[in-house]
N, CA, C and O atoms as a Tripos MOL2 file, in Angstrom:
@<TRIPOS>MOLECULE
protein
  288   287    72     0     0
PROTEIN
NO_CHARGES

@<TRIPOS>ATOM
      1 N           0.8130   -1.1880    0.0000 N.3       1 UNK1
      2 CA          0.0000    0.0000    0.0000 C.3       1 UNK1
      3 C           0.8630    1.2610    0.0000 C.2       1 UNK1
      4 O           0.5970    2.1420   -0.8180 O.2       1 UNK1
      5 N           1.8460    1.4090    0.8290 N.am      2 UNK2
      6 CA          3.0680    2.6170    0.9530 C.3       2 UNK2
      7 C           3.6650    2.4340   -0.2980 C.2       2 UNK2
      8 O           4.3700    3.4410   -0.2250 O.2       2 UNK2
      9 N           3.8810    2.0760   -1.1190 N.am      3 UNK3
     10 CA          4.6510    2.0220   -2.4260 C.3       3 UNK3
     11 C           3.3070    2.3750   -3.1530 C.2       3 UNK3
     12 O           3.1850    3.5690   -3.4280 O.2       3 UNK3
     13 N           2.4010    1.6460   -3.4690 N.am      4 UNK4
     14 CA          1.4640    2.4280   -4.3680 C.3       4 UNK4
     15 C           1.2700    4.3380   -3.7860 C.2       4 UNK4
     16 O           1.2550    5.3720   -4.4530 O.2       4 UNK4
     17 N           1.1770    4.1500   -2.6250 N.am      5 UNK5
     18 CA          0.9210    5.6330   -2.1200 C.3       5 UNK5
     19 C           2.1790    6.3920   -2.8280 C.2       5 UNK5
     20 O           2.0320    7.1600   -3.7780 O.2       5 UNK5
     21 N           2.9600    6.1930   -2.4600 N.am      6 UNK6
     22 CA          4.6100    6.7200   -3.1920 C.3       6 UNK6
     23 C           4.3820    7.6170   -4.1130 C.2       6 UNK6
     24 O           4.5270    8.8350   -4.2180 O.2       6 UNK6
     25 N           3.8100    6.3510   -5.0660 N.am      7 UNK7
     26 CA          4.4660    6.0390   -6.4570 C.3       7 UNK7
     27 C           3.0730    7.2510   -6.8470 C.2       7 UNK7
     28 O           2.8830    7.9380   -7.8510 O.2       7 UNK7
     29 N           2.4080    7.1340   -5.7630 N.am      8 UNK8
     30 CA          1.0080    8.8780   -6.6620 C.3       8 UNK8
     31 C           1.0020    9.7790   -5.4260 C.2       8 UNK8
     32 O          -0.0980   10.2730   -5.1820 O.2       8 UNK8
     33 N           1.6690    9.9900   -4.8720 N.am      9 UNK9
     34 CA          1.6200   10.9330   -3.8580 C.3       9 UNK9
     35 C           1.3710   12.2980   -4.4820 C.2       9 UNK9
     36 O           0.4590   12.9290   -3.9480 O.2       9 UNK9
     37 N           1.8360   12.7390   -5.2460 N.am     10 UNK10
     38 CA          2.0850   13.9050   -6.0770 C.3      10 UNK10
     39 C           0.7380   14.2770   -6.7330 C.2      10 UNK10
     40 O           0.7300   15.3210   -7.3840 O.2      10 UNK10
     41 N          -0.0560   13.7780   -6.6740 N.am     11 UNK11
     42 CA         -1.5810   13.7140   -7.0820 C.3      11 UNK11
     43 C          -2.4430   13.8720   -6.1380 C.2      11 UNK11
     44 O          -3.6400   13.7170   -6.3780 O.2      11 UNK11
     45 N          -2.0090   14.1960   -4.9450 N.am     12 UNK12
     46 CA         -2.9250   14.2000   -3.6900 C.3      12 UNK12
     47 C          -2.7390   15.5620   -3.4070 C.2      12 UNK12
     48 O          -1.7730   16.1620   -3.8780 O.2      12 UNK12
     49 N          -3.9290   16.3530   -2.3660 N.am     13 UNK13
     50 CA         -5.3390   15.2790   -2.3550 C.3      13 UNK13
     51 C          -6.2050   15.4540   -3.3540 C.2      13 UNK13
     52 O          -6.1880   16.5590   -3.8970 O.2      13 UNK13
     53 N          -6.9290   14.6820   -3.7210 N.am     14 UNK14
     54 CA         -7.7780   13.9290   -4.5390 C.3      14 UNK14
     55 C          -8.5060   13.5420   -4.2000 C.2      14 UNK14
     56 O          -8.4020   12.9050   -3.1520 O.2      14 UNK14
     57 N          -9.9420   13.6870   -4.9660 N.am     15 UNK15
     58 CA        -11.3220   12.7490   -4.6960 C.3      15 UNK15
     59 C         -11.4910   11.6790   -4.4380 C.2      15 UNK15
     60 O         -10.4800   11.1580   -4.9100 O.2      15 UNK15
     61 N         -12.0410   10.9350   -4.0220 N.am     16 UNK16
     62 CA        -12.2370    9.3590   -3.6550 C.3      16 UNK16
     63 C         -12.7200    8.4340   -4.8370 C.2      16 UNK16
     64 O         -12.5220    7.2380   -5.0480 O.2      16 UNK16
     65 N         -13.2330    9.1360   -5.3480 N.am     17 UNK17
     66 CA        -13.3820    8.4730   -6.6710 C.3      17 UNK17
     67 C         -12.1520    8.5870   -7.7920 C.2      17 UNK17
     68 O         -11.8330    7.5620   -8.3960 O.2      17 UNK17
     69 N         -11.3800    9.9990   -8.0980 N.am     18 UNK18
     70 CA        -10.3360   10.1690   -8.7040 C.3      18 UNK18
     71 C          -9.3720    9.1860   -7.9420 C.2      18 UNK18
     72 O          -8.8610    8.3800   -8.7190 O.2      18 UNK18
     73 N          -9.0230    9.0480   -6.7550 N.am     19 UNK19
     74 CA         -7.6990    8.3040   -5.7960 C.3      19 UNK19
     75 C          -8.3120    6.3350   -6.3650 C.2      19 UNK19
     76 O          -7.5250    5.3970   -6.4950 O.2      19 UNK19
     77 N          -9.5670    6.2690   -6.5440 N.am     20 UNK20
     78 CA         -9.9600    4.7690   -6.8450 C.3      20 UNK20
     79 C          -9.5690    4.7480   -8.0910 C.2      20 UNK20
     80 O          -8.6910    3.9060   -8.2840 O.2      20 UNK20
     81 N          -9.8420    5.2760   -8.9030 N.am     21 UNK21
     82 CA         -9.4440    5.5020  -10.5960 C.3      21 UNK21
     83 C          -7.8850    5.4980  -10.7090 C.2      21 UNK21
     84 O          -7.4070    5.0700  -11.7600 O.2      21 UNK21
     85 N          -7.4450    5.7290  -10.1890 N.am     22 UNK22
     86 CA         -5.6180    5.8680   -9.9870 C.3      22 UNK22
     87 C          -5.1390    4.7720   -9.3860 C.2      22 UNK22
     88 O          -4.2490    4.0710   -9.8670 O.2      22 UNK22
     89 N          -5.6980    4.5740   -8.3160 N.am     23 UNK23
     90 CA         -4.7690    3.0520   -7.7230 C.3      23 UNK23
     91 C          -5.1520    2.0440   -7.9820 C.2      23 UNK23
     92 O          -4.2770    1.2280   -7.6940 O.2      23 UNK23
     93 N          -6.1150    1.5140   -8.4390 N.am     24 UNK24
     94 CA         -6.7180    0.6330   -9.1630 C.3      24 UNK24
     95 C          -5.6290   -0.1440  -10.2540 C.2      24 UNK24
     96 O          -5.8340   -1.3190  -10.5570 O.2      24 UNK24
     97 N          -4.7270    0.4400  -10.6860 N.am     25 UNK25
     98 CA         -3.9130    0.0120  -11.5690 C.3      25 UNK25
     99 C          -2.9390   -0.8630  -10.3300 C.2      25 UNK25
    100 O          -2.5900   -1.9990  -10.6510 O.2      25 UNK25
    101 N          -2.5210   -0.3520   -8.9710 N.am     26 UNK26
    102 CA         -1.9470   -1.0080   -8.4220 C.3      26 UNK26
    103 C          -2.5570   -2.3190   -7.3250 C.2      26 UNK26
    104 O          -1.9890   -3.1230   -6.5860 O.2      26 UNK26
    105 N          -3.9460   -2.0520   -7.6550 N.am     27 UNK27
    106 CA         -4.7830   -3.0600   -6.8220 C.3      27 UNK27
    107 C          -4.6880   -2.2260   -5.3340 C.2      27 UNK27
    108 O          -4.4390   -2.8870   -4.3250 O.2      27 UNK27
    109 N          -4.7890   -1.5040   -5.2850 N.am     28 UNK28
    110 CA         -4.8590   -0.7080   -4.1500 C.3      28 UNK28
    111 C          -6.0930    0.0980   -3.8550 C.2      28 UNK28
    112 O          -6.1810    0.9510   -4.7380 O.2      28 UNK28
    113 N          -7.3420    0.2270   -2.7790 N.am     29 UNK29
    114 CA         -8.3870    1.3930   -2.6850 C.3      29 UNK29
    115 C          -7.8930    2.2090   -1.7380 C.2      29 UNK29
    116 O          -7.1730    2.0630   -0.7500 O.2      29 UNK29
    117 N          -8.3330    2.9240   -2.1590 N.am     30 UNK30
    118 CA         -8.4030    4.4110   -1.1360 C.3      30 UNK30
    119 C          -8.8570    4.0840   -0.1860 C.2      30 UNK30
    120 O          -8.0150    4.2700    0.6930 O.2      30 UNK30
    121 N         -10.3120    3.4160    0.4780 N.am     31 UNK31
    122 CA        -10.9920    3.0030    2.2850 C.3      31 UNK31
    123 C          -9.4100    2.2460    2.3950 C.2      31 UNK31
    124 O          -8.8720    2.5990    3.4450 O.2      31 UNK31
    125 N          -8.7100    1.4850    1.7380 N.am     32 UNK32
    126 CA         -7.8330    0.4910    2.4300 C.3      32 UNK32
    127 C          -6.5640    1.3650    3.2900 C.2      32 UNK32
    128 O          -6.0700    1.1320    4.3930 O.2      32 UNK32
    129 N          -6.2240    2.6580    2.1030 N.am     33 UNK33
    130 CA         -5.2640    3.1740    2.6490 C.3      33 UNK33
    131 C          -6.1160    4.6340    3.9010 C.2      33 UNK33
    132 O          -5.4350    5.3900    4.5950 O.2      33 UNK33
    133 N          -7.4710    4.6420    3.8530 N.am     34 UNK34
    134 CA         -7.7060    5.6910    4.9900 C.3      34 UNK34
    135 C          -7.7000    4.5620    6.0530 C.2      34 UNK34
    136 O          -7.2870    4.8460    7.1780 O.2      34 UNK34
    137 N          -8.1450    3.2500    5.7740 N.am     35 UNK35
    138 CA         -8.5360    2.2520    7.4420 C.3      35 UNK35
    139 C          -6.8930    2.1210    7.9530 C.2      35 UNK35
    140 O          -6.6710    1.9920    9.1570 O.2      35 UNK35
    141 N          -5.4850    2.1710    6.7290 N.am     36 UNK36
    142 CA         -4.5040    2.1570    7.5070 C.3      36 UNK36
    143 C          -3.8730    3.5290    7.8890 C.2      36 UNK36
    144 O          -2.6560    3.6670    8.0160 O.2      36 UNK36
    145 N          -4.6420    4.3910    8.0390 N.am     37 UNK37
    146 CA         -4.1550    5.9600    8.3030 C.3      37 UNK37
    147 C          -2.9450    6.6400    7.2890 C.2      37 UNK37
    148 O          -1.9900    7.3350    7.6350 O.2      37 UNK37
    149 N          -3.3050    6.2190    6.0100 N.am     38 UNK38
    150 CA         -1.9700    6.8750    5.3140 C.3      38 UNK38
    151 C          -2.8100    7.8170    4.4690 C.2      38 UNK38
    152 O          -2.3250    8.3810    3.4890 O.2      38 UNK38
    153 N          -3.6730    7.9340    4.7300 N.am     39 UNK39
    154 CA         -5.0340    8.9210    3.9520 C.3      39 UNK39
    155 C          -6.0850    9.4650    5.1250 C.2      39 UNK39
    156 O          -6.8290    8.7190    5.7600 O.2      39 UNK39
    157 N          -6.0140   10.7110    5.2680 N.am     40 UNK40
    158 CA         -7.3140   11.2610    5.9160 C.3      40 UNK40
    159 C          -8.2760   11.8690    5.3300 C.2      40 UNK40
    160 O          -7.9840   11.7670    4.1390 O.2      40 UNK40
    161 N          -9.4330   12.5510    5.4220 N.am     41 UNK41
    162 CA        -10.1890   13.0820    5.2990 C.3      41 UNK41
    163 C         -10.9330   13.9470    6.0850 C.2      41 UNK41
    164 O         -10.9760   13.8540    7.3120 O.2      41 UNK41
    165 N         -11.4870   14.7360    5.4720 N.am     42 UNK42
    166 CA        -12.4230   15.8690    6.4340 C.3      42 UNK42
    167 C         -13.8700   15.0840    7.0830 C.2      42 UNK42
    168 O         -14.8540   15.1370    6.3460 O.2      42 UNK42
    169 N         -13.9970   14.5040    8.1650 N.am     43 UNK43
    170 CA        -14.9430   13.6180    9.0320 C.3      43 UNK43
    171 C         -16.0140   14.6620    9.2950 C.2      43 UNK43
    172 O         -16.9910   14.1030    9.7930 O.2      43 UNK43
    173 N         -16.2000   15.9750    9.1460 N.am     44 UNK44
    174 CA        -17.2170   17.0660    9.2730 C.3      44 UNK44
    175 C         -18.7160   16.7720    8.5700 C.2      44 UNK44
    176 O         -19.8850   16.6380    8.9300 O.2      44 UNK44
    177 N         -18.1000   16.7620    7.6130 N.am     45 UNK45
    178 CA        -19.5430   16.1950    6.5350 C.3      45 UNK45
    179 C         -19.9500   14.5150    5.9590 C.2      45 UNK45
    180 O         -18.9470   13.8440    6.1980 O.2      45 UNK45
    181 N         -20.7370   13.8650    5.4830 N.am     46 UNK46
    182 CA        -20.6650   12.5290    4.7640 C.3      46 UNK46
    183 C         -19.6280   12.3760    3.6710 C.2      46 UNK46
    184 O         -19.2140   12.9290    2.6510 O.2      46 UNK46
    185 N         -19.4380   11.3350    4.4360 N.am     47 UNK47
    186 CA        -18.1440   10.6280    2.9250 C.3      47 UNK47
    187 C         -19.0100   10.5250    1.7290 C.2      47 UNK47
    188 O         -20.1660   10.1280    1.8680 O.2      47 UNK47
    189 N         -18.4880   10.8910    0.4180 N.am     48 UNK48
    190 CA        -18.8100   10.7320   -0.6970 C.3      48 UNK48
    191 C         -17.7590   10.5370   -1.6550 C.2      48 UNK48
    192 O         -16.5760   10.5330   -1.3150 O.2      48 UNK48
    193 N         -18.1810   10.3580   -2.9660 N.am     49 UNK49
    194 CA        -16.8780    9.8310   -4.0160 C.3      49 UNK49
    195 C         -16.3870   10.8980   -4.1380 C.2      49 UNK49
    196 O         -15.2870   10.9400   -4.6870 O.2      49 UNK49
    197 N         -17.0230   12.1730   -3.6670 N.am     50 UNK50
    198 CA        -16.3870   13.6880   -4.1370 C.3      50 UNK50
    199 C         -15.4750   14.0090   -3.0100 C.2      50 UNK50
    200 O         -14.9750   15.1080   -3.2480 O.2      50 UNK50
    201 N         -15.0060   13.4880   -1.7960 N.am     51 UNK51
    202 CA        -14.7250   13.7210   -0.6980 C.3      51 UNK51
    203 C         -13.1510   13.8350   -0.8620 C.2      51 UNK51
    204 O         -12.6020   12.8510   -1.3570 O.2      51 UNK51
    205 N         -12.6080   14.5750   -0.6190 N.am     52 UNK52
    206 CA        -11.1420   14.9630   -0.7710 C.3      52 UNK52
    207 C         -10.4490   14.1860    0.0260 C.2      52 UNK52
    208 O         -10.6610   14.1750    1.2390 O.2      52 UNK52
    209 N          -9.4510   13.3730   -0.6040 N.am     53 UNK53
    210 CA         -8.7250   12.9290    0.2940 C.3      53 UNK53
    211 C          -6.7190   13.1160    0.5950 C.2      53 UNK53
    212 O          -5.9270   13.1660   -0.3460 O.2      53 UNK53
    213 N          -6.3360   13.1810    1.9460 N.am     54 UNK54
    214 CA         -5.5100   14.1830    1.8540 C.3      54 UNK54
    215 C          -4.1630   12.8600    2.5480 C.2      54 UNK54
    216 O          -4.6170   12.1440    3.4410 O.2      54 UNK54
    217 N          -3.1300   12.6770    2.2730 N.am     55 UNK55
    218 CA         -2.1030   12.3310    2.5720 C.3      55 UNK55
    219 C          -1.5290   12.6550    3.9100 C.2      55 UNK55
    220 O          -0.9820   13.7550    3.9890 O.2      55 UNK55
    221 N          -1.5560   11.6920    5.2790 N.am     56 UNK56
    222 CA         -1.3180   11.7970    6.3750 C.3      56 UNK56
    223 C           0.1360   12.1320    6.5430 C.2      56 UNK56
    224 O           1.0520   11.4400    6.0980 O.2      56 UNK56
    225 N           0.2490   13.0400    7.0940 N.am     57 UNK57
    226 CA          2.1220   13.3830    7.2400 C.3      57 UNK57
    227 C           2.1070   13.2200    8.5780 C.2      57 UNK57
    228 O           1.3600   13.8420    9.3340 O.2      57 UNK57
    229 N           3.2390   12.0630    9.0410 N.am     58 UNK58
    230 CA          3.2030   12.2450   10.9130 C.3      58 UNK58
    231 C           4.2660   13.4360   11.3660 C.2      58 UNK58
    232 O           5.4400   13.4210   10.9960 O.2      58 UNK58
    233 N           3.9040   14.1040   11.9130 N.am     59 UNK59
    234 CA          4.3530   15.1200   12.4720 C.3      59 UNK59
    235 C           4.8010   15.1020   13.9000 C.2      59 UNK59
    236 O           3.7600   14.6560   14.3830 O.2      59 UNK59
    237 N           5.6100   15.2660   14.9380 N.am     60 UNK60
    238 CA          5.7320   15.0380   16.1350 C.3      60 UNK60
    239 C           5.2380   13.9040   17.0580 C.2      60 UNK60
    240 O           5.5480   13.8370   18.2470 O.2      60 UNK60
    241 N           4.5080   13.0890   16.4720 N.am     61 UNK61
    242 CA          4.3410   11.9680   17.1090 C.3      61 UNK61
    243 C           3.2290   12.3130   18.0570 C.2      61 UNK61
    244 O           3.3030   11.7690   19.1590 O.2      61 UNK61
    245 N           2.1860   13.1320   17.8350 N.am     62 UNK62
    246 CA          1.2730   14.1870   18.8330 C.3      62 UNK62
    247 C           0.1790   12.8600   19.4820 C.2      62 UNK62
    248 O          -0.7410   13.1730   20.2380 O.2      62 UNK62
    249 N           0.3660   11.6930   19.1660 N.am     63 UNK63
    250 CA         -0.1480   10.5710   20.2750 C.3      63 UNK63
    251 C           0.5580   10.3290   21.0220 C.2      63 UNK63
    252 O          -0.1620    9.7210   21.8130 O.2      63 UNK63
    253 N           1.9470   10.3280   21.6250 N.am     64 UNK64
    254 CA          2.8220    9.9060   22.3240 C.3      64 UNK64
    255 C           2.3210   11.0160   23.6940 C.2      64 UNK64
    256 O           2.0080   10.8140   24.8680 O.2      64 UNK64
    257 N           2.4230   12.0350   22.9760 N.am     65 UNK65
    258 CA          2.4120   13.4140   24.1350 C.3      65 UNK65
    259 C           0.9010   13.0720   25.0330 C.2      65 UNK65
    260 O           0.8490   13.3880   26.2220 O.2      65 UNK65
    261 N          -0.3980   12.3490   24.2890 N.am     66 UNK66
    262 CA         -1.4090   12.1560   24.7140 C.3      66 UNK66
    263 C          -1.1970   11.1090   26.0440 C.2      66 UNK66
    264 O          -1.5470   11.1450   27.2230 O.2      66 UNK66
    265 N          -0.6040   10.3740   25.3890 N.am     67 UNK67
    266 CA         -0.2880    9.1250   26.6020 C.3      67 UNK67
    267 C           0.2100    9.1970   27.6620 C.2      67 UNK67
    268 O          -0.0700    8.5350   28.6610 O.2      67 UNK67
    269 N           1.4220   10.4510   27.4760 N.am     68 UNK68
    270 CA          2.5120   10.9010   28.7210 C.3      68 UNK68
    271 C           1.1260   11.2520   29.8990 C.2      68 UNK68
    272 O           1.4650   11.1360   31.0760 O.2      68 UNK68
    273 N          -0.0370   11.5700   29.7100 N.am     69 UNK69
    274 CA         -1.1600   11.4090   30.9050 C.3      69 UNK69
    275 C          -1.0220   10.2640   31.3120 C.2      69 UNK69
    276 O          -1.0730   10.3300   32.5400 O.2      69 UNK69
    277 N          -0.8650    9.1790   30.9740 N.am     70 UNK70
    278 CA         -1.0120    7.9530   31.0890 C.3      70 UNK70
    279 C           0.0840    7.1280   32.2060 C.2      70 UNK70
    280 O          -0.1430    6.1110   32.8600 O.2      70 UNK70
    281 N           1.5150    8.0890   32.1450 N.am     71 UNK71
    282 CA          2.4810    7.7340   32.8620 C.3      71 UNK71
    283 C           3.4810    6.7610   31.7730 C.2      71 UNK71
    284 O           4.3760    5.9500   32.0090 O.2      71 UNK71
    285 N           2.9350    7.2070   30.6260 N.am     72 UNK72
    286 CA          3.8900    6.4230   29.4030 C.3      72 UNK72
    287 C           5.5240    7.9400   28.8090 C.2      72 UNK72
    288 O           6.3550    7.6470   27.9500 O.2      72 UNK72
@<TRIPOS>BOND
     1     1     2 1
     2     2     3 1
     3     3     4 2
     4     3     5 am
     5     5     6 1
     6     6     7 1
     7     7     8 2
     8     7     9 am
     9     9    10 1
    10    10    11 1
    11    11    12 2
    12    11    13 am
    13    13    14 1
    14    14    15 1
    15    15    16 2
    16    15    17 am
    17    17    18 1
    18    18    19 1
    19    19    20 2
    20    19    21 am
    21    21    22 1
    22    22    23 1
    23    23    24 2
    24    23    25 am
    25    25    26 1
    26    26    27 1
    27    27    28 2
    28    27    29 am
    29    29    30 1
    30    30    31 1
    31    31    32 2
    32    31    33 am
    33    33    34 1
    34    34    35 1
    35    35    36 2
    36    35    37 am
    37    37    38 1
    38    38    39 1
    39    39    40 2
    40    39    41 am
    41    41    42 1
    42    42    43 1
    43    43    44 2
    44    43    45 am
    45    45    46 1
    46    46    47 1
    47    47    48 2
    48    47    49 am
    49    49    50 1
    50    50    51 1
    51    51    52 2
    52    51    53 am
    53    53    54 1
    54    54    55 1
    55    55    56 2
    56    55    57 am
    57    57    58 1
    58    58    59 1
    59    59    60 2
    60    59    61 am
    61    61    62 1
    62    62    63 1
    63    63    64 2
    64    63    65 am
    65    65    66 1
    66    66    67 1
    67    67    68 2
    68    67    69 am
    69    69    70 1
    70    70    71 1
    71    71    72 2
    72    71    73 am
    73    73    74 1
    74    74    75 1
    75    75    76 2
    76    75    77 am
    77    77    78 1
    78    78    79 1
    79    79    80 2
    80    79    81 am
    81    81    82 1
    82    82    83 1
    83    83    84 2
    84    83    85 am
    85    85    86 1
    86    86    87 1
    87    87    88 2
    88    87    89 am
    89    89    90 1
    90    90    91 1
    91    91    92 2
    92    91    93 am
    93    93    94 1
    94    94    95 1
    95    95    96 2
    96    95    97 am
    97    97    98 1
    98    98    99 1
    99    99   100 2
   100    99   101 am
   101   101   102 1
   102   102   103 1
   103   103   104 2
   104   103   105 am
   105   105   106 1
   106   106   107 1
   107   107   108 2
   108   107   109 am
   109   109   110 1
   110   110   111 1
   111   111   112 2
   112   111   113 am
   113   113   114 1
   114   114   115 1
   115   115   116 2
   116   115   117 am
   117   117   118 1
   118   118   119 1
   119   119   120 2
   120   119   121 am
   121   121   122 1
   122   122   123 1
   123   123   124 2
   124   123   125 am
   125   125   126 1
   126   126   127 1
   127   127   128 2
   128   127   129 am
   129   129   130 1
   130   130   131 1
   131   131   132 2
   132   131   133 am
   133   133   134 1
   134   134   135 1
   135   135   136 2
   136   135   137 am
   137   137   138 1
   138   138   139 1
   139   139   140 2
   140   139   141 am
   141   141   142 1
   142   142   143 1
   143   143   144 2
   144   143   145 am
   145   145   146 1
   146   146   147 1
   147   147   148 2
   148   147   149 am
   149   149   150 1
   150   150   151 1
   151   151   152 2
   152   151   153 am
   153   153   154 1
   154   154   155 1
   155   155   156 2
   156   155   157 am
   157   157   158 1
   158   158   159 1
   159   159   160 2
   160   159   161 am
   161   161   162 1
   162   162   163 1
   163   163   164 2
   164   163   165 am
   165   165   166 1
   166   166   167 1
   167   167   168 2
   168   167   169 am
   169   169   170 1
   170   170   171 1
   171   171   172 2
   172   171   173 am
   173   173   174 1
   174   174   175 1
   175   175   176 2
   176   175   177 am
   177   177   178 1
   178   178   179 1
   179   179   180 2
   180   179   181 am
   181   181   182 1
   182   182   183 1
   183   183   184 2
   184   183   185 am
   185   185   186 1
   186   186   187 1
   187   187   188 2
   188   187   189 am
   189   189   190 1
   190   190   191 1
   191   191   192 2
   192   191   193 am
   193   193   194 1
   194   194   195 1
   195   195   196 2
   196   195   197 am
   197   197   198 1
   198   198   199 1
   199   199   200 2
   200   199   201 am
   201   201   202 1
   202   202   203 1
   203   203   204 2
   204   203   205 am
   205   205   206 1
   206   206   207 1
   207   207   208 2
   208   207   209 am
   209   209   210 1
   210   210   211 1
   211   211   212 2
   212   211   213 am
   213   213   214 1
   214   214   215 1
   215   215   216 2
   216   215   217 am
   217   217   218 1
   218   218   219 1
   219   219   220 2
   220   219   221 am
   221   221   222 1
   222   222   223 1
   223   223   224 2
   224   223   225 am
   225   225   226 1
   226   226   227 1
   227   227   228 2
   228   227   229 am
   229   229   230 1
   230   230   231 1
   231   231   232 2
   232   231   233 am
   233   233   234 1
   234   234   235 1
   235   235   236 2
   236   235   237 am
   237   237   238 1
   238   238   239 1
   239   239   240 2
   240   239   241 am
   241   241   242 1
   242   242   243 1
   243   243   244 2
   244   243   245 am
   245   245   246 1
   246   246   247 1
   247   247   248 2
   248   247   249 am
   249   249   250 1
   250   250   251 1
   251   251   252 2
   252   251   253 am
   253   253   254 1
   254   254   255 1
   255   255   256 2
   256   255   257 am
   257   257   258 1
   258   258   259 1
   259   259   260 2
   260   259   261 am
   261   261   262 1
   262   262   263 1
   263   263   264 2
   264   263   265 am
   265   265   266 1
   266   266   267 1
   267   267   268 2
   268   267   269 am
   269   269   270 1
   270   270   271 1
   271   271   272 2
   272   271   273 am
   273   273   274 1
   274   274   275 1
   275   275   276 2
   276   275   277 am
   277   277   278 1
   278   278   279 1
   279   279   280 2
   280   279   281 am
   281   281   282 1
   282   282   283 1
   283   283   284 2
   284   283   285 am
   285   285   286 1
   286   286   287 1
   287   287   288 2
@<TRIPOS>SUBSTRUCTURE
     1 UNK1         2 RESIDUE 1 A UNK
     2 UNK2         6 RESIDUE 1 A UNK
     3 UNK3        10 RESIDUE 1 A UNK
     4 UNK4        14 RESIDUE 1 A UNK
     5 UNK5        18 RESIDUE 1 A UNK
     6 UNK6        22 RESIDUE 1 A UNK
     7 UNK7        26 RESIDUE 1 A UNK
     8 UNK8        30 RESIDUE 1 A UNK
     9 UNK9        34 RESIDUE 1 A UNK
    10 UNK10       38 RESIDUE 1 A UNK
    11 UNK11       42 RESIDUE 1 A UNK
    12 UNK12       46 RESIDUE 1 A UNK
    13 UNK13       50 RESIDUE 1 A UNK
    14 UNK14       54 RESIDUE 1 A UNK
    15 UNK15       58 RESIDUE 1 A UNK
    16 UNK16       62 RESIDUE 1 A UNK
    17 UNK17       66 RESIDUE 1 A UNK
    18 UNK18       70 RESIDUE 1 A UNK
    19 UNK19       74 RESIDUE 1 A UNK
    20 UNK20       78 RESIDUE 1 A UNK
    21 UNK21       82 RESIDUE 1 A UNK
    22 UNK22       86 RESIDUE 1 A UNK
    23 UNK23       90 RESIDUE 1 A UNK
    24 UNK24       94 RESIDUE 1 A UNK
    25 UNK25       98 RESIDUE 1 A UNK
    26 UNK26      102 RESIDUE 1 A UNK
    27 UNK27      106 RESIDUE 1 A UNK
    28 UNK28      110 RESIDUE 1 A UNK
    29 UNK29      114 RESIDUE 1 A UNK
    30 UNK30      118 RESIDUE 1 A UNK
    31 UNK31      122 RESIDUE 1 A UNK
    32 UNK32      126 RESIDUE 1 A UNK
    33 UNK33      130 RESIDUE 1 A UNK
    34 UNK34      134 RESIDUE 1 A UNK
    35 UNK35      138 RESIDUE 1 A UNK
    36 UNK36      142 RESIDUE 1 A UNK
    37 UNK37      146 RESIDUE 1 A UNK
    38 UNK38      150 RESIDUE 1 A UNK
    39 UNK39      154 RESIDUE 1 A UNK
    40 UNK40      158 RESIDUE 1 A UNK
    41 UNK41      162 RESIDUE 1 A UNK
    42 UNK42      166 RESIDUE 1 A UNK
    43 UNK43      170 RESIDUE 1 A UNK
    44 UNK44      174 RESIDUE 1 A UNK
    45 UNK45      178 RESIDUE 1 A UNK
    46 UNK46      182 RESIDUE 1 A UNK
    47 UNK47      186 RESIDUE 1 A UNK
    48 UNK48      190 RESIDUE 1 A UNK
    49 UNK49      194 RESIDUE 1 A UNK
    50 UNK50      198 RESIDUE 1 A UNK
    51 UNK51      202 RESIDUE 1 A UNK
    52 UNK52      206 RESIDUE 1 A UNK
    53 UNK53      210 RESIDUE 1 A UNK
    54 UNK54      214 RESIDUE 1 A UNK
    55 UNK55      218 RESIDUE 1 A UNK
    56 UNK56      222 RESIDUE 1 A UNK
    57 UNK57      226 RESIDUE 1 A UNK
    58 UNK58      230 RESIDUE 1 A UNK
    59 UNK59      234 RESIDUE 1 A UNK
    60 UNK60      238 RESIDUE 1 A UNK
    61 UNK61      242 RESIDUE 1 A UNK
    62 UNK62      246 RESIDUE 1 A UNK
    63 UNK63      250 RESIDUE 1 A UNK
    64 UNK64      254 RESIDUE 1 A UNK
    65 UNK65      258 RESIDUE 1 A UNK
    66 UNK66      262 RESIDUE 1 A UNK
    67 UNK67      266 RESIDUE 1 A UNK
    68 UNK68      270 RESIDUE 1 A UNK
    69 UNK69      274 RESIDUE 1 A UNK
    70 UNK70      278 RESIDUE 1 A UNK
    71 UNK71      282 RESIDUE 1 A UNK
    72 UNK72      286 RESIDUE 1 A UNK
């Protein structure tokens, strides 16, 4: 899935229907790469095929800092 993402990153973000039309060549969907968090979306409104989808960049690790409540 990270190699198909790669290999079209440069095309993002993109519709859900445009991102299915594109990876499709690699056997790859778009729900597969949002259920593994390498794709987000705007959760505000209903998902649709028009729904923009945007390339997760991890940034600071901002779950770690959540946990330090935790005594982690």
């Amino acid at each position: 899935m990270q190699t198909a993402l790669q290999r079209h990153m440069h095309n993002f973000p993109l519709a859900i229907k445009s991102a299915k039309a594109l990876l499709s060549s690699c056997g790859v969907h778009p729900y597969s790469l949002l259920f593994a968090g390498l794709l987000h979306c705007n959760l505000e409104h209903p998902i649709t095929p028009d729904t923009y989808l945007h390339i997760t960049e991890e940034n600071s690790n901002g779950w770690f800092y959540i946990e330090k409540t935790h005594g982690f």
